[in-house]
N, C-alpha and C positions, 0 to 999 in steps of 0.2 A: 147342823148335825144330821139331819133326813138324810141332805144331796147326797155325804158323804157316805151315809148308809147306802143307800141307791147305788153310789158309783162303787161302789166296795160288791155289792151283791152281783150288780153287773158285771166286773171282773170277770166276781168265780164263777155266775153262772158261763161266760163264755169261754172261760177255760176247761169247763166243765166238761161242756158240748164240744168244745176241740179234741180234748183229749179221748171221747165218746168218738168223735169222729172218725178218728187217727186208727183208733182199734178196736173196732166193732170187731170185723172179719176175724173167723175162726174163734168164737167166745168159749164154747167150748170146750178147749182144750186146756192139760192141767196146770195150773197155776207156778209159774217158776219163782223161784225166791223174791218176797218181800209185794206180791199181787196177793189180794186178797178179795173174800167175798163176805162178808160182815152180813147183808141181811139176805140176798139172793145167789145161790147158790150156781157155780159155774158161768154166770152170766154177768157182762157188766163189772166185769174185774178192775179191782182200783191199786193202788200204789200210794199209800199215804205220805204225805209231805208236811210233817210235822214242823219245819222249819219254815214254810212258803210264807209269805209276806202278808197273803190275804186269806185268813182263815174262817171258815162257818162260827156263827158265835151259836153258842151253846144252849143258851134260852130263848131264843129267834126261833119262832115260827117261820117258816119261807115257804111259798105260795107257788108254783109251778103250773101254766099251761106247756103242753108239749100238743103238737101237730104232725100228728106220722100221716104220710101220704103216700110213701114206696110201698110195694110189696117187695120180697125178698127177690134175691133171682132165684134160690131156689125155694121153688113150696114146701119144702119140709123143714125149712129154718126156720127160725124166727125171724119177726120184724125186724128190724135193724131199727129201728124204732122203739123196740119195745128193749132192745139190747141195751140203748140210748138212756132209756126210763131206767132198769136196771142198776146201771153206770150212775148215774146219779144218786138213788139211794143209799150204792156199795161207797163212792167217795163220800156222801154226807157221815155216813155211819161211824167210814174208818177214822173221820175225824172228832169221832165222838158227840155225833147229833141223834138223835135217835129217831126213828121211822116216823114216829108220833109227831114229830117236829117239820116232817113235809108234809104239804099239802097238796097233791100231785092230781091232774088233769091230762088222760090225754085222748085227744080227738082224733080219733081215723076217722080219714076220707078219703075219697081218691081210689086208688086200686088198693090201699091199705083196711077200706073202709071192708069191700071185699073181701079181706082174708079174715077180719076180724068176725063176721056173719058167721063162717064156717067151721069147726073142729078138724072135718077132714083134709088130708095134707092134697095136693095137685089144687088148691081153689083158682077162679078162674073170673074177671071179669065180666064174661059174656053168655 
């Protein structure tokens, strides 16, 4: 019963992070029919699939490290990392998991680590 949990978790998380992948860029902007933003607002926009095959269960705690290491291109965006974080919570939600139910971790490093140190927008490695 575990593996099958595992391999079930596995899936979604990697459909997860594709679908994050796929459309990070311009978050943004206003949500066209049937995207929505359940716990974080304009960020991380999801598209719930009520029918998909492999569903978050619902009393499942799920455990989450994430590893941002880019900065954006541009300094007044956000991570694409943290857009990434976002997108995850907004898909868990819209499937009716609730915030409480991740456990989410994530590590800047790298030139990520950098933007993280700073508030102000232009930060800079050097």
């Amino acid at each position: 019963m575990l593996p099958k949990l595992w391999i079930a978790f596995l899936v979604l998380a990697a459909g997860t992070m594709t679908m994050a992948a796929a459309q990070t860029r311009k978050q943004n902007d206003a949500p066209t029919s049937g995207w929505t933003y359940p716990v974080i607002k304009d960020y991380g926009r999801a598209w719930p699939l009520p029918r998909a095959t492999v569903q978050p269960q619902q009393g499942h705690t799920y455990k989450v490290i994430l590893g941002l290491s880019k900065e954006s291109a541009d300094p007044n965006e956000v991570l694409d990392g943290l857009a990434h974080t976002a997108r995850l919570f907004n898909v868990f939600a819209a499937d009716r998991v609730p915030p409480k139910n991740l456990k989410v971790v994530a590590i800047c490093h790298d030139s990520a680590g950098y933007a993280a140190m700073s508030n102000r927008s232009g930060y800079s490695s050097e």
